[in-house]
C-alpha positions in Angstrom: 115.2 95.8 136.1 118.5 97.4 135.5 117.4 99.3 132.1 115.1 96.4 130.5 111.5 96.2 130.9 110.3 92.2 131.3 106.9 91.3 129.8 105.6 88.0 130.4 101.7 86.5 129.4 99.8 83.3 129.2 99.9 81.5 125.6 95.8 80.9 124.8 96.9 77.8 123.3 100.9 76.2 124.6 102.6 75.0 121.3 104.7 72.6 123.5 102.5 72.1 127.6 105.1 69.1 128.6 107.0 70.7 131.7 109.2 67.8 130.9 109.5 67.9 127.4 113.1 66.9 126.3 115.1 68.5 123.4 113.6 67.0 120.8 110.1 67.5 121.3 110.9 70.8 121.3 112.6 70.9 118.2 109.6 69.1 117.0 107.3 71.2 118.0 109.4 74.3 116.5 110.1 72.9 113.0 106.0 72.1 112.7 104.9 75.4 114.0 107.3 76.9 111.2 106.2 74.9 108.4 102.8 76.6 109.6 103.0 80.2 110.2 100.1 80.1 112.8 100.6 81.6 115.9 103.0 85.1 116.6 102.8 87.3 119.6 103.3 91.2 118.5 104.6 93.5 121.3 103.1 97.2 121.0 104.7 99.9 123.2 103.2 103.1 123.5 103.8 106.5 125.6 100.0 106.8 126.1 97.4 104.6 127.5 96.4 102.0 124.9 93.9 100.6 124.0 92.3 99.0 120.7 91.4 102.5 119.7 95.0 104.1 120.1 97.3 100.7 119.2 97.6 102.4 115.9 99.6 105.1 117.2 101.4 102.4 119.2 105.4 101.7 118.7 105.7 97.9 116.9 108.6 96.4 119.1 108.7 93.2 117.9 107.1 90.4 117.1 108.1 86.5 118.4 107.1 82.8 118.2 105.5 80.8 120.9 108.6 78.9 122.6 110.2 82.3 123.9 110.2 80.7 127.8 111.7 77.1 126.4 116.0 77.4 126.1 117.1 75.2 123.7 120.6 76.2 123.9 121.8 75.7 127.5 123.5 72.1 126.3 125.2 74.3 123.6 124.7 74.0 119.3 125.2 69.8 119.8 121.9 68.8 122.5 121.7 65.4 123.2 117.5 64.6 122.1 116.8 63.2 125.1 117.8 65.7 127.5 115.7 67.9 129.3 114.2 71.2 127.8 114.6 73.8 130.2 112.7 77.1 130.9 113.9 80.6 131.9 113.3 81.7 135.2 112.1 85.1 135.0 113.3 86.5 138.4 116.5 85.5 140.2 115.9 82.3 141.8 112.7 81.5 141.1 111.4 78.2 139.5 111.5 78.3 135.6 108.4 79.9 134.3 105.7 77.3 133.4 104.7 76.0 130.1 102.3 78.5 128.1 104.5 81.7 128.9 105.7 83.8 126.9 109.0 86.4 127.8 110.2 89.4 126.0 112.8 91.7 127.1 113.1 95.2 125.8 115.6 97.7 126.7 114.6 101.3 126.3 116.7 103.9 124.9 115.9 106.2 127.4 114.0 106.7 130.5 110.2 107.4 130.5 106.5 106.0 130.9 105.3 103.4 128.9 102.4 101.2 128.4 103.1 97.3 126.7 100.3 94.6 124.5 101.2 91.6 123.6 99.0 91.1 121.0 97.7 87.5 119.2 98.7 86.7 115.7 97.3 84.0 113.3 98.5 83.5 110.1 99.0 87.2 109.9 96.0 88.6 111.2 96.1 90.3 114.9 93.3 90.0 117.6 93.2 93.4 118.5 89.8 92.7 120.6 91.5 92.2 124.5 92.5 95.7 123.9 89.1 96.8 123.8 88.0 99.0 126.9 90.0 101.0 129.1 93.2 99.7 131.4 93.8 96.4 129.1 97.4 97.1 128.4 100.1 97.1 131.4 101.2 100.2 132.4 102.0 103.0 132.8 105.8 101.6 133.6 107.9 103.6 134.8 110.9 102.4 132.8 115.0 103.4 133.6 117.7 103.3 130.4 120.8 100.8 131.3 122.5 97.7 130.4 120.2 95.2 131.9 122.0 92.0 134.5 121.8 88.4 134.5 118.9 87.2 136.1 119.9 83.8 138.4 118.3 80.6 137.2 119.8 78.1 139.9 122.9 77.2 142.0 124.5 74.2 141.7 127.0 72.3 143.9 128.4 69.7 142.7 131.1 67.1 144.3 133.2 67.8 141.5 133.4 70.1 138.7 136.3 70.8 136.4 138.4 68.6 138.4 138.1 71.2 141.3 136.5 69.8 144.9 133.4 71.5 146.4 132.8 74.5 144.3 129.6 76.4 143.6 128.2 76.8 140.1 125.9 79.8 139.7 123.9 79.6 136.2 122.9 82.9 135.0 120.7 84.1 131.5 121.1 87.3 130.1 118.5 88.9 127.5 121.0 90.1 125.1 120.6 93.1 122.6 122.8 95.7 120.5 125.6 96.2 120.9 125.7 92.8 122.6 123.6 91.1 120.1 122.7 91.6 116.7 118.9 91.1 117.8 116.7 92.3 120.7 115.8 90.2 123.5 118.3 87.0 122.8 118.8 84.9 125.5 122.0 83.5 126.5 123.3 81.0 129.2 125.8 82.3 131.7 127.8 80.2 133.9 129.8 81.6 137.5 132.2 79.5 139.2 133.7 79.7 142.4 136.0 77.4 144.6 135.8 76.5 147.7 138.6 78.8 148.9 138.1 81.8 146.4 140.3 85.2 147.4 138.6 88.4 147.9 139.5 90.1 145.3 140.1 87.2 143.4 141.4 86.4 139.7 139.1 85.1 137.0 139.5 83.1 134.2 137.0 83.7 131.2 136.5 80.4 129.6 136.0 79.7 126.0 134.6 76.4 124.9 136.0 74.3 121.6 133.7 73.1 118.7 131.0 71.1 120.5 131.3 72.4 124.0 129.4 74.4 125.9 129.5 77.0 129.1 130.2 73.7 131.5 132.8 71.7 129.5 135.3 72.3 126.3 137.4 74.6 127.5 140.7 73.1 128.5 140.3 73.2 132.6 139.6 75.6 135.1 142.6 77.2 134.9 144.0 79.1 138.4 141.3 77.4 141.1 143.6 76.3 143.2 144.8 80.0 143.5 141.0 80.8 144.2 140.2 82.1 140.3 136.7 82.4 139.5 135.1 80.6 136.6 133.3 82.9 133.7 132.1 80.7 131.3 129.0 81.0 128.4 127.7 79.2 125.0 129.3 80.7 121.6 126.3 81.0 119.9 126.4 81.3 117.0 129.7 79.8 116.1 131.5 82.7 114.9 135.1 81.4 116.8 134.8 83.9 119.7 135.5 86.5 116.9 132.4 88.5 114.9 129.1 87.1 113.4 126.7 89.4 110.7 124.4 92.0 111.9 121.9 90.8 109.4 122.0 87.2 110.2 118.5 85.5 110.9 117.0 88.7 109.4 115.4 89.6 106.3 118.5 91.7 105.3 120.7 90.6 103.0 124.4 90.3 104.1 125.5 93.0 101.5 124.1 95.3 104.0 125.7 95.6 107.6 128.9 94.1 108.3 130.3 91.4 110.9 130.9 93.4 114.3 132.1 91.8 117.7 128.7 90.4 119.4 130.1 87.9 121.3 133.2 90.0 122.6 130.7 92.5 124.3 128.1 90.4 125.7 131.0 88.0 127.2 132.9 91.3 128.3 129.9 92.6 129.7 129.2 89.2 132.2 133.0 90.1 132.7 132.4 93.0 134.0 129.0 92.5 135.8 130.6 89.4 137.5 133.6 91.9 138.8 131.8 94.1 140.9 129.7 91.5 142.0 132.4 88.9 143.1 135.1 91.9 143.8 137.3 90.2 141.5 140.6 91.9 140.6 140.5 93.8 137.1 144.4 93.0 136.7 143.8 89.3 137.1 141.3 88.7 134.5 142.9 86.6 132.1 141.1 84.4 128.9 141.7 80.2 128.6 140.3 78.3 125.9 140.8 75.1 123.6 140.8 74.4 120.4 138.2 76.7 118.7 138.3 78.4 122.1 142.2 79.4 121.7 141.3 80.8 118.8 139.4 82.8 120.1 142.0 84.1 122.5 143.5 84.9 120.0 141.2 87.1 118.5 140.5 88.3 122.1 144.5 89.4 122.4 144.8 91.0 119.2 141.9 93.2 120.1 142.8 94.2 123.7 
């Protein structure tokens, strides 16, 4: 899709099976599967069929937990316990992915065939055995280079939003990696606005959220709807004040090594631009809003064009 190559499979054994699980049970269920180091999922990649014979020739892409479909950060860093967990939906539109799947995103660096494992992990040790055989691993793919697109999780219309009537609130997630991320395959919550009576091409306000918002509140208002502005919006995760986070954070590298680039100012520019070709909004009407932490972050934004 677009450049990155989605690769979903069924969890043997669902660390968290509630399809309404709220916040905390998931945050339960994640600190207790850390404190055990039981269950990973490794993703092979290889440019020839693979099997349990050949995985050793096999690219290591990465390897994840078991609560890649569960996002735990569409309220923001500051959830309330008891709301609902949600799940990804892997294609636009479609219902959230049940409990028991597991999602990773890769982006190739350049087009070719591939074949993908996801392979079972227990305290270290990897089950190499559903590779045994011919045609167990998917493939071959026939895989494209690009910058990937927001994949639609669900519309919204509310009566009211941001003090505007009638609008229609498109939520969006992105698998996020370098240049737009310091890691591969990170998730992040997207949010499109658009009035009732938007222009074509209209102007758009990127919105960035205070200390304690989030993609749907914190940011001041929704400044220029009533001259038909569309409404960008995301999570700043993690709170770097719109400006640059560490490449090495949550990695083993120590922060001597790397340096802090601008994550957030690409992936956000990126929707930017995504969003403007597929709203036809007008690239000299694109202007940033924010409060608090979020004008800070304009700030940032205007010292570095």
């Amino acid at each position: 899709r677009a450049g990155q190559t989605f690769i979903t499979w069924r969890e043997p054994e669902p660390l968290l099976a509630r399809e309404d699980a709220p916040i905390e049970d998931l945050n339960k269920a994640r600190a207790a599967a850390a404190a055990s180091h039981g269950v990973r999922y490794k993703i092979y990649r290889s440019t020839e069929a693979m099997t349990a014979a050949t995985v050793a020739r096999a690219e290591l892409v990465d390897e994840v937990d078991g609560f890649t479909i569960w996002n735990g950060e569409r309220y923001g860093v500051y959830p309330d316990d008891k709301s609902p967990a949600l799940r990804y939906a892997v294609r636009d539109g479609e219902p959230p992915a049940p409990p028991g799947t597991g999602i990773y995103v890769h982006k190739p660096a350049a087009p070719g065939r591939a074949w993908y494992a996801v392979v079972l992990a227990r305290d270290g040790a990897e089950d190499f055995s559903a590779l045994e055989g011919e045609g167990r691993a998917s493939g071959p793919i026939d895989e494209v280079a690009g910058p990937g697109e927001p994949v639609l999780q669900r519309v919204e219309k509310p009566r009211t939003f941001a003090y505007v009537d009638n609008p229609t609130l498109e939520y969006y997630v992105r698998w996020e990696s370098p240049p737009a991320s310091n890691l591969p395959s990170r998730p992040f919550d997207y949010m499109l606005g658009v009035p009732p009576r938007a222009n074509s091409p209209s102007p758009a306000c990127v919105a960035l959220h205070c200390w304690g918002g989030n993609l749907n509140e914190g940011y001041g208002w929704w400044y220029g709807a009533s001259d038909g502005a569309i409404l960008l919006a995301t999570n700043q995760i993690p709170y770097d004040w719109w400006a640059a986070y560490h490449e090495s954070l949550h990695t083993l590298k120590p922060f001597k090594e790397g340096m802090c680039r601008n994550f957030t100012q690409r992936r956000v520019w990126a929707f930017v631009e995504w969003a403007r070709d597929k709203l036809k909004i007008d690239p000299n009407r694109i202007f940033v809003a924010g409060n608090s932490m979020g004008g800070s972050g304009v700030s940032h934004w205007l010292r570095h064009g």
